[in-house]
N, C-alpha and C positions, 0 to 999 in steps of 0.2 A: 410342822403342819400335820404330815402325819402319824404323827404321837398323839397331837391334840385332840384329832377328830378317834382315832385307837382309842387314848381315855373317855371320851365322850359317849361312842359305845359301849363298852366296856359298863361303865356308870347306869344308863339310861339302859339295858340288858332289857329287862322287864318292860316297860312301855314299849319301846320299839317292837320286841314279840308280838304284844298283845295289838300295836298299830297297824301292823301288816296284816295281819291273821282279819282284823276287823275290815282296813281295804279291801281284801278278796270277799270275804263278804259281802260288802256294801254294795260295791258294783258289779256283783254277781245278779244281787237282787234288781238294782237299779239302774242297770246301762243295758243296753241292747246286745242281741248275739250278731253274730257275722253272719249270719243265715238272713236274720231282719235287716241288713246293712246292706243288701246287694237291690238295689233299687231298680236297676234294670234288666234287662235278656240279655241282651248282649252288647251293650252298652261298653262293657270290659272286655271287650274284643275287639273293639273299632276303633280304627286309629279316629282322633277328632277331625270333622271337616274334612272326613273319607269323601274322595271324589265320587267311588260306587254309590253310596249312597245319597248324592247329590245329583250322579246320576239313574237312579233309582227314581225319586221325587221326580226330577225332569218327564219320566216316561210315564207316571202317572198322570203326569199334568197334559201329555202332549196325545196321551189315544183312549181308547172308550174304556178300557179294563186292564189292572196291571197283571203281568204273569208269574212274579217270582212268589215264593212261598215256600215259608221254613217253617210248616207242619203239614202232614203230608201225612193221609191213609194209605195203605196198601191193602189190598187184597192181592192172594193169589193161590190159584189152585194147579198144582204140576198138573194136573192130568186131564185139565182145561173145563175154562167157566162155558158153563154154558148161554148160548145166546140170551134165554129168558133172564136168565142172574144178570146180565151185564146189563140188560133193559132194564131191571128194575133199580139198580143200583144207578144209569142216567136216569130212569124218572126220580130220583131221589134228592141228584144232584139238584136238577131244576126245580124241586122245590125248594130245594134250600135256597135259591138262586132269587125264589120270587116270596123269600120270608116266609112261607108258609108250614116250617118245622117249627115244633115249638121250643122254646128255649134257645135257638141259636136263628131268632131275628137279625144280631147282626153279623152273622158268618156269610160267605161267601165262598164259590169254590168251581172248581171244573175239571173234566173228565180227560184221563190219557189214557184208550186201554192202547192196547198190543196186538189189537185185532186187525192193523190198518194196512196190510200187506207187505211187501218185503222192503224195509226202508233201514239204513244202515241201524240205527238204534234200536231197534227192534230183534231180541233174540230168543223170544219164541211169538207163536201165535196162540192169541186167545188165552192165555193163561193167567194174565195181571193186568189188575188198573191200578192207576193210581189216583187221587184224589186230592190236589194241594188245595189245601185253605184258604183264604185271604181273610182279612180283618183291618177292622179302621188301625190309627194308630193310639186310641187311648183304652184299647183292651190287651192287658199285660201276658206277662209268660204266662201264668197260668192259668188264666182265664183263654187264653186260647189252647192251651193241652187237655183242658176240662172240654172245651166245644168240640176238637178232636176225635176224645175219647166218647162224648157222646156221641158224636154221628157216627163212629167207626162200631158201635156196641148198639145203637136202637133203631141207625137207620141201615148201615149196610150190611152189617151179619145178619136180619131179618130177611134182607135181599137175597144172599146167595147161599143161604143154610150153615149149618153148624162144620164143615169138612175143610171149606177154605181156612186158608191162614188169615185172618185179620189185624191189621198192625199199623201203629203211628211213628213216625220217624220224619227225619228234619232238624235243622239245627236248633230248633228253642226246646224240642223235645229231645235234643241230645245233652243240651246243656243242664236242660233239669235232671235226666237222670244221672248226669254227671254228679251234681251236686246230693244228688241220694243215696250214691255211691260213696261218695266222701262220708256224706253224716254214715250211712251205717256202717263203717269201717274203721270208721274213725277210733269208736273204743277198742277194737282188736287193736290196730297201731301202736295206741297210747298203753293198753296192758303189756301190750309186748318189749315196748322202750322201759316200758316200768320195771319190769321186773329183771329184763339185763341190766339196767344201773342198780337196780339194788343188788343185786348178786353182786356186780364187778365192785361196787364200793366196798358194799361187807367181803369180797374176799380180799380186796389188796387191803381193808385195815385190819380185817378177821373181828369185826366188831359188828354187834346188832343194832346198833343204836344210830351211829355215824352215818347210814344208809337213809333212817329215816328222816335224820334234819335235814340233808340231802335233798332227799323226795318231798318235804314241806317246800323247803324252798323254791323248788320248780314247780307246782301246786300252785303258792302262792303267786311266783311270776306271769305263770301260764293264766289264771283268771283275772287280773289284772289286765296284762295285755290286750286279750282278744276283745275284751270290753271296749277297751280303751280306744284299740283299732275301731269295731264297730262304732264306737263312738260320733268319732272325729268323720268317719265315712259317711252315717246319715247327717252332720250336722253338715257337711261341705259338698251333699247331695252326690258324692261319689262313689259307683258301685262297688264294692270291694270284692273281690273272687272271692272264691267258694275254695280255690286252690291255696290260698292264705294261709288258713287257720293248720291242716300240716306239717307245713313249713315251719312254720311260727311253731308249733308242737314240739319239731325237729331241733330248730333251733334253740329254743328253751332248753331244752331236756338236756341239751349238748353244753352249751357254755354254761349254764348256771351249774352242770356236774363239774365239769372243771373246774370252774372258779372256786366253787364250795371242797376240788380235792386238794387246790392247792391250801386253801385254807386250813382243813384238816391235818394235811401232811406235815407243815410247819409248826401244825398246834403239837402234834404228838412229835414231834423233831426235837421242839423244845424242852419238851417232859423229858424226853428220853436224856437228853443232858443233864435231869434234874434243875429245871426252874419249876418257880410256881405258877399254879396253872394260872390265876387272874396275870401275872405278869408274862405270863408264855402266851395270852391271847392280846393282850395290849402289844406285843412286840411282833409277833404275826403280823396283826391285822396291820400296825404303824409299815412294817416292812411292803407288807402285799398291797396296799391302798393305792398307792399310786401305778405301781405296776397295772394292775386289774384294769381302774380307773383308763387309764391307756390302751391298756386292749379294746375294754369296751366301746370308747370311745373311736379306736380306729375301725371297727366292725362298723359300729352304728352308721360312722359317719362312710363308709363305704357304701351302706346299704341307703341309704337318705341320697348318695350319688346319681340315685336312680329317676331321682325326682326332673334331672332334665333331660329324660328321654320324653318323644312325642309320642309313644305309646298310651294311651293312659293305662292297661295293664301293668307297664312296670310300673308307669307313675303310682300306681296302686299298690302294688305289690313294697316297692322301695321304705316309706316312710312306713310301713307296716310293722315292717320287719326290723327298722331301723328303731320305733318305737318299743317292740319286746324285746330288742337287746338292751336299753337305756334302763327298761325296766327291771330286766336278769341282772342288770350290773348291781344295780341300787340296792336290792334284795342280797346277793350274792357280799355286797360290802358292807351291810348290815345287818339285814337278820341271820344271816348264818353266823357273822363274831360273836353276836348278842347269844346265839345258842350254845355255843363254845362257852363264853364268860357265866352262863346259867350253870350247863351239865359239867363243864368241865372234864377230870378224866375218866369219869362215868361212859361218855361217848364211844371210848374205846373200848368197854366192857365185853366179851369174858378177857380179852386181850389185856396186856398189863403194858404201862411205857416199862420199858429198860437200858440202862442206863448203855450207851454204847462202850463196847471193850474197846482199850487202846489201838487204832491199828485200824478199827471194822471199819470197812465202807459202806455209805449207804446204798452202793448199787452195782448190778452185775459188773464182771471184770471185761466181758466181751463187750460190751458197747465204749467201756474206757479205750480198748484196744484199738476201736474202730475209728474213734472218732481222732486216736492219736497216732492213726497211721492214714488218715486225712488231712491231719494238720504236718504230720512229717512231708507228708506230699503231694503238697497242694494243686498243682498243676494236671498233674493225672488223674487226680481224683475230678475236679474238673471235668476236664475232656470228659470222663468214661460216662459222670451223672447227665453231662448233657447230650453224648448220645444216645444215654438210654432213654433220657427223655423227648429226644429227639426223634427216636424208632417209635415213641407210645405216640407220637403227638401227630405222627405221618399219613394217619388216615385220614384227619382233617381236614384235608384238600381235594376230598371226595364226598364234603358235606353236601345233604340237601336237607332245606327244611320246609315245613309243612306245618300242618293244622289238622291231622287226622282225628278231628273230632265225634266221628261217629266210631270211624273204625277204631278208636284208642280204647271204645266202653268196653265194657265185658261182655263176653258171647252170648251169656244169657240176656242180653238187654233187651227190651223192644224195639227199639230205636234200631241198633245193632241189627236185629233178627230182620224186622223189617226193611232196613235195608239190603240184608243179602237175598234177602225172597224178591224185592226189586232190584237187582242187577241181576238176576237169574229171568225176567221178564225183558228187559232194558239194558241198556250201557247205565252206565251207574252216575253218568253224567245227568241223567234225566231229573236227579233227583234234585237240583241245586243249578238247571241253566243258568248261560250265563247272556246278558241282554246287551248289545251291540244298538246304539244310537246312533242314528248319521243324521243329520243335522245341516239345511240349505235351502235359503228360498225355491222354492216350487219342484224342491227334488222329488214330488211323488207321479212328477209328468215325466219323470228320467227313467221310465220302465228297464230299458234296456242297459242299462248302466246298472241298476239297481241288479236285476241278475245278472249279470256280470260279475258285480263286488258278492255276490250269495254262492256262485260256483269258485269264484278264488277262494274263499272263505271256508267252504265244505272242502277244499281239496288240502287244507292246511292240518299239515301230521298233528294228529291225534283227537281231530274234530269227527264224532262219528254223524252228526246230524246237522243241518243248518235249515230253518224256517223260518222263512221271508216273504218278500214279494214277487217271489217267485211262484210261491205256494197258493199265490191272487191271480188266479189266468182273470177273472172280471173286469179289475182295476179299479172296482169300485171301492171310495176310501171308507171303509166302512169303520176304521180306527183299531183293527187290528192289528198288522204289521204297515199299514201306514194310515199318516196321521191327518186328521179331517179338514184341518188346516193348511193343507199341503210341505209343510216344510220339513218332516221328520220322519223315517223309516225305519223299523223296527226289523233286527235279525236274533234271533234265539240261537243260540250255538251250544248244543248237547257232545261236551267233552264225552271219551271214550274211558277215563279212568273216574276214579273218585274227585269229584271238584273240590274237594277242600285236601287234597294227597300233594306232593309235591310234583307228581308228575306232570296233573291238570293247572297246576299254577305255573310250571316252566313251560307250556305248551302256549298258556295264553299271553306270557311275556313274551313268546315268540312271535304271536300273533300281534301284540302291541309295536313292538318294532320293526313287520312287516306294514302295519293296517295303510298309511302310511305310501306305500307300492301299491298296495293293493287300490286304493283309491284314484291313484294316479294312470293306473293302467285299464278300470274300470271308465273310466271318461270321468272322475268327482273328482279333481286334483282339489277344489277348494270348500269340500265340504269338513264340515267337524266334526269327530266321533267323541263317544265316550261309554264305558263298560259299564256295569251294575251287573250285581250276583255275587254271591257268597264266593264263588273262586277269585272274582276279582275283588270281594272284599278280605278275603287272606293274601293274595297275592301283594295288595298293598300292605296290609299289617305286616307281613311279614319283612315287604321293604323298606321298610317306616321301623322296624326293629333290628334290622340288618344297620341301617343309617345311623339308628341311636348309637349303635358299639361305637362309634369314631365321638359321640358325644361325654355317651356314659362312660368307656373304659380311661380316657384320660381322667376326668373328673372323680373316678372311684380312685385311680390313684397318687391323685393329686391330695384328694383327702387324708388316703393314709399317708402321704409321706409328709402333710404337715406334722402328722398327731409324731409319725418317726421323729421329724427333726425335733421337735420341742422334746420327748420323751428323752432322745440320746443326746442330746444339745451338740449337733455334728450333721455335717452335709454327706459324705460321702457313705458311710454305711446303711441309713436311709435310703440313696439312690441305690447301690446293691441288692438290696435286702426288695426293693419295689419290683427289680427288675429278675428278683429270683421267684418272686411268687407270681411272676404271670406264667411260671414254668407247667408248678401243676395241675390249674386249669386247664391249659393248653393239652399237654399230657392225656389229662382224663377224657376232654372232650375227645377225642382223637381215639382212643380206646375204645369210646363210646358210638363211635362213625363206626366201626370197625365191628364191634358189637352186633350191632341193630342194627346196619343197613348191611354190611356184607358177608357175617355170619350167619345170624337168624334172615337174612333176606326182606328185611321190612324198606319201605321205599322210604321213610325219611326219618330224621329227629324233630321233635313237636317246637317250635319257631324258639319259644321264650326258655327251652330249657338251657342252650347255652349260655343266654345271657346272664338269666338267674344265677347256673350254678356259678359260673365266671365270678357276677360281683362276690358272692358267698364263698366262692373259695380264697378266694385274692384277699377278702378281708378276714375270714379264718386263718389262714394259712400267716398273713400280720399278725396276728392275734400270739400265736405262738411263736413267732421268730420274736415279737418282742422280749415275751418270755426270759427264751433261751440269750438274746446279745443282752438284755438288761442285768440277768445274773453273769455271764459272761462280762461286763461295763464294772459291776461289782468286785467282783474276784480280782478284777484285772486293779485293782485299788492296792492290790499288795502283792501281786505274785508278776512275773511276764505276762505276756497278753498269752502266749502259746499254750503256757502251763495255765493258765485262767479256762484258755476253752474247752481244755480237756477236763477240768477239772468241774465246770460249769455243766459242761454239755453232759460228762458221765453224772453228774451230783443230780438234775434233773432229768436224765434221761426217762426213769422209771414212771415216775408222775407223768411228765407230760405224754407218755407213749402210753400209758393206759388212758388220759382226757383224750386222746387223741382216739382210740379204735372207739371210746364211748362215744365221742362225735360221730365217728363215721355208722357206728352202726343203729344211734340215733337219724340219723337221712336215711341208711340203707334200710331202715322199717317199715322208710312210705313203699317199699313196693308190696307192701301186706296190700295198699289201697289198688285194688284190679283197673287201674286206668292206666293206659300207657304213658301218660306225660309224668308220672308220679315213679312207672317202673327205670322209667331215662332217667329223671332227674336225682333219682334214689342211688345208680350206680354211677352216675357222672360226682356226685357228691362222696359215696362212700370212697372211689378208686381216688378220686382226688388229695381226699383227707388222708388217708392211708399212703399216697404218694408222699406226700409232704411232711408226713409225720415218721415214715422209715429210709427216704430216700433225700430229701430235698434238708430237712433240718439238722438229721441228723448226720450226714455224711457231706452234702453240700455247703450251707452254709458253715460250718466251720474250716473245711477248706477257706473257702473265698476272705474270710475274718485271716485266718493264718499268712494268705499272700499280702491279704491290703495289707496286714499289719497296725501298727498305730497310725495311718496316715487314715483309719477307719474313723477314726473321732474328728479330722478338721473339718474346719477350722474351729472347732470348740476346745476347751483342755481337762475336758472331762477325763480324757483318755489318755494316759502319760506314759511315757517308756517307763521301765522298769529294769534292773539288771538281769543276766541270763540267772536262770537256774536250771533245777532239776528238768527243764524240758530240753537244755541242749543236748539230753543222751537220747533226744529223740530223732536226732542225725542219723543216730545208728538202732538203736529197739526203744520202743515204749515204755516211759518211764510209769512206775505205780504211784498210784497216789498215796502222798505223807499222809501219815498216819494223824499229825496235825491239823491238815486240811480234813481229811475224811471224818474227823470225831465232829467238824461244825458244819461240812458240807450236806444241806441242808436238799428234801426232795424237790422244793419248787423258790424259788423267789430268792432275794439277794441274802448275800454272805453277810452279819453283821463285821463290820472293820472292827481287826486287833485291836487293843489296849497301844497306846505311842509306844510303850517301853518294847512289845512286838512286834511293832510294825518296822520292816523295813529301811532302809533310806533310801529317800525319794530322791529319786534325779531328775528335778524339772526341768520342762523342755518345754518352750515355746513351739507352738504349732505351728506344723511343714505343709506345703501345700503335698496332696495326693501325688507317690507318686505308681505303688502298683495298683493302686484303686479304680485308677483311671482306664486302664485295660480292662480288667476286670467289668467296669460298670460295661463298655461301652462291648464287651463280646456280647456279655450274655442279654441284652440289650438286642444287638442283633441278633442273636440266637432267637429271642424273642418276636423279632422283626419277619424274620425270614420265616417262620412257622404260620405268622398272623397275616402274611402276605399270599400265602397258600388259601387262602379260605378262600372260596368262590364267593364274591359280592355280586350278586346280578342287579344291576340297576337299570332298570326297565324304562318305558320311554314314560315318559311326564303328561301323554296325552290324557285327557280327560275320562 
């Protein structure tokens, strides 16, 4: 199969080139961007059938004016507005209030200065107002950051003169400039990834040419893709992040350079034996076809895992990314042989193939040493990887996560700016209340109960403000904070930290699994609450993403360990090999707690960046263990399994440890983009791939291969014993590799099998049941266990 589809390429060289080159193209012209694909504000941050915003809807329906509002002006003067500015800025409001601005008919909005005397949220006087918006629900993001910026520029900086700060901030005005952020950074990113893969290619081939087909072919992947995403996003009305297209960058640039080094590596492997080139690219590509095809496939389908969490973010995100891998693969198994089979050994140009001296190896002698005083002693090498992975992965149990969406932008932002100029007026909670519903026939006659549950409620750690009905000496239900209807009470509660910070989001899950007491101690044992506000709507996303892991992490690895088992035709090193790669996630993430929250002192990691890099390393990290145990499954056709992985793992070591720093430092480029979910997810991704690629593959895994032994292949008979050789002087030192093996051991992909008259005699062996595999699987399995069990899951009470 494939030789056939190798010929087939090969043959069809020319079209194929010219069909891809015209794809990118076509739907460059004719499909949409990902910028046009995001259909909503923030639509891709809501978990679906978010209770906040059900209760949100509830309290506009139940009182005369809603209060929450995610665009928000600021003014502020340190050295204090004066009374006249602050009059003209409420005459201002009330026009707006009674339509009488032009151009922002249907804006709405109301006044909070700082002028109102000494009340806990209040930390200065006279200095700042603030101005939250409101608007129907069929005026979009930018149609309300346009009505913003006008009233902030013709109505209130006329107000208070040219000296004040004036500024817009809030979450729809953080998200947009989030996404301006991206686009303008986005071409630094992308020149910066560009130009270290062409360096690292041209210098490990020392060729001019071989960099560029290289770079066509992530070119051609990467326009394809985002199309493609965009695509499927506006046809299925689903918004797609703005965070996507990065990623997607990252990952392109990262697997399609590998794929295309392996291909490379083998082409000039060949030459260097002297074959000819059309037959050295047919024998590549038949060789690496199926392997690749399998990586991709266990990426993709890892990432496509993500489609059943209830997130729609990841659901977003997942089939995204799952889609530019299918794409990188296709490309990478096509047009790159097709440009091999064209240029041939031109690719290699000034460099010349040479033919190898009897004897040379293709790769350092110190990674042979390493990996075969791994496999000498497997047991300790063990233990030492897992406790080192173990010491990295330790801070994880000090997670907290969040959604610092404003505080993530860059300093210079508005959004940013404006909100430090309002937390320097306010607690920073003012920006983003959070709205407390209580809910009961004729509760707005329960005066005394009512403040009752407003002073428990203000005395709850890290509540700096509570306005209620208490704030109603009249009693009149005028539909403020109670409802005209009698049956619903309204409480504002002004957090002391940032509402979308993980502090303000564990304060208010404190507050949900009190509210509860508080009720019951209040005289309302049988009234029913429910939250609305941006903290309680991260607070849920975030527990709505917390819940996915127990959905999505099995699921991601249920995926790749089908694509393992078909790939190796075998149960037990599949199960290994799954339970090795939740090492360096775990690892990085843990690194990355350790990092960001107790080095640089920042209060949390951004909610989705665990998840993301989790699935993406887990299916990376498969990506390359297939790799290395498929050449290792290869080798192992003629030699011991011992002498195989030494021989495997040093023969490959070279290739895939340069794919491997180009991944990492593919991801480690998003932190060129100044947002903080982009500078986490850049280092939780670089540290992880780099763990996997110098600690977990190549010292790890071939231990754990050396103890299972061949009991690694049952029940299939793919994997057969073999007589001892040249690895039993590995009892006592490192054997070198034959000079036999080393003139064919090839950089990346399987060993073609000797001629019969060289090969060996086979001692077939019917297959044993597992039996050091079975420790094996089931340590590191718990090792696994016991790390993942450390995570703080807060699962908050279910009330409405």
């Amino acid at each position: 199969m494939g030789d056939r589809f190798a010929r087939a390429v090969v043959f069809a060289r020319v079209p194929i080139i010219v069909a891809w080159i015209a794809a990118a193209v076509a739907v460059t012209m004719l499909l949409p961007s990902i910028r046009e694909a995001q259909v909503g504000a923030l639509g891709d941050l809501v978990p679906a059938g978010a209770a906040a915003v059900d209760a949100e809807e509830r309290a506009a329906e139940l009182f005369a004016f809603p209060l929450l509002s995610r665009t928000i002006v600021v003014t502020r003067d340190p050295d204090g507005l004066p009374a006249q500015a602050q009059a003209r800025v409420a005459l201002q409001t009330a026009q707006l209030n009674r339509a009488e601005l032009p151009v922002l008919r249907e804006t709405r909005g109301y006044l909070v200065p700082n002028a109102i005397g000494a009340v806990p949220f209040v930390r200065e006087r006279s200095t700042t107002l603030l101005s939250p918006l409101l608007f129907g629900p069929d005026i979009g993001q930018t149609g309300r950051i346009d009505a913003a910026t006008r009233f902030a520029e013709r109505h209130v900086r006329p107000a208070v003169g040219p000296e004040p700060y004036v500024g817009v901030t809030g979450a729809i005005a953080a998200r947009a400039t989030q996404s301006e952020v991206i686009k303008e950074h986005l071409p630094l990113f992308e020149l910066a990834t560009l130009v270290f893969v062409l360096g690292a290619v041209a210098l490990y081939f020392r060729a001019l040419l071989a960099p560029f087909v290289n770079l066509a072919a992530v070119a051609i992947a990467y326009l394809v893709s985002v199309r493609l995403v965009a695509m499927f996003g506006t046809a299925l009305g689903v918004s797609v992040p703005s965070e996507v297209e990065p990623v997607i960058v990252a990952l392109l640039f990262g697997v399609v350079t590998d794929y295309s080094l392996f291909f490379l590596s083998r082409m000039r492997r060949r030459l260097e034996i002297g074959e000819h080139p059309q037959a050295a690219v047919r024998a590549a590509t038949a060789e690496l076809t199926p392997i690749i095809l399998a990586c991709g496939l266990a990426v993709a389908a890892a990432c496509a895992a993500l489609l059943v969490a209830d997130t729609g973010f990841l659901r977003a995100f997942g089939p995204g990314m799952a889609l530019a891998v299918l794409i990188g693969m296709a490309v990478a198994m096509t047009f790159v042989p097709a440009c091999l089979a064209l240029l041939g050994p031109a690719l290699f140009w000034p460099s010349r193939a040479k033919p190898l001296p009897s004897g040379d190896a293709p790769t350092g002698r110190f990674t042979g040493r390493l990996i075969a005083r791994a496999v000498r002693k497997p047991r300790r090498t063990i233990v030492l990887c897992l406790a080192a992975l173990a010491a990295m992965a330790a801070p994880i149990a000090t997670i907290d996560l969040g959604n610092p969406l404003i505080r993530g932008l860059p300093a210079d932002s508005e959004p940013r700016q404006a909100y430090a100029q309002a937390s320097q007026g306010f607690a920073p909670g003012i920006l983003s209340p959070t709205v407390l519903l209580v809910e009961q026939a004729g509760i707005t006659g329960e005066r005394a109960a009512l403040r009752r549950l407003q002073g428990m409620i203000a005395a709850h750690p890290g509540v700096a403000e509570v306005v209620g009905p208490a704030a109603n000496p009249t009693g009149v239900e005028v539909g403020a904070v109670l409802a005209r209807n009698g049956a619903a009470a309204r409480y504002v509660i002004v957090f002391e930290n940032d509402p979308l910070g993980s502090i303000a989001i564990r304060r208010l899950d404190q507050l949900r699994g009190r509210i509860d007491t508080y009720l019951a101690r209040a005289g309302l044992p049988l009234a029913d609450v429910s939250f609305a506000g941006d903290t309680a709507l991260s607070q849920e996303t975030i527990t709505e993403t917390t819940d996915d892991l127990w959905r999505v992490v099995p699921a991601v690895l249920l995926a790749v360990l089908l694509v393992l088992v078909v790939f190796l035709r075998g149960l037990v090193a599949p199960l290994y090999l799954i339970a090795v790669a939740l090492l360096a996630p775990l690892a990085a993430i843990g690194l990355a707690v350790g990092l960001f929250e107790l080095w640089l002192g920042g209060e949390e990691l951004v909610y989705y960046v665990p998840v993301t890099a989790g699935v993406l390393l887990v299916a990376l990290g498969s990506d390359y263990n297939i790799l290395l145990v498929g050449r290792v499954w290869n080798e192992a056709r003629r030699h011991p399994l011992k002498e195989a992985t030494v021989v495997a793992g040093a023969g490959a070591a070279r290739a895939i440890s340069v794919a491997g720093i180009v991944l990492a430092f593919s991801f480690g480029a998003m932190a060129l983009v100044p947002l903080e979910p982009f500078r986490q997810l850049a280092f939780v991704m670089s540290a992880g791939l780099l763990i996997d690629a110098f600690l977990v593959r190549t010292v790890l895994v071939p231990a754990i291969i050396s103890l299972a032994g061949y009991s690694s292949g049952w029940p299939g008979r793919r994997l057969r014993q073999r007589p001892d050789s040249v690895m039993g002087t590995l009892e006592h030192e490192p054997a070198p590799e034959p000079a036999s093996l080393t003139a064919t051991a090839t950089a990346t992909g399987p060993s073609q099998p000797p001629s019969a008259a060289a090969r060996p005699a086979r001692m077939p062996r019917a297959p044993r049941p597992p039996d050091g595999a079975a420790p094996i699987v089931l340590a590191l399995l718990g090792a696994a266990a016991l790390v993942w069990r450390a995570i703080r899951v807060r699962r908050p009470s279910r009330r409405r």
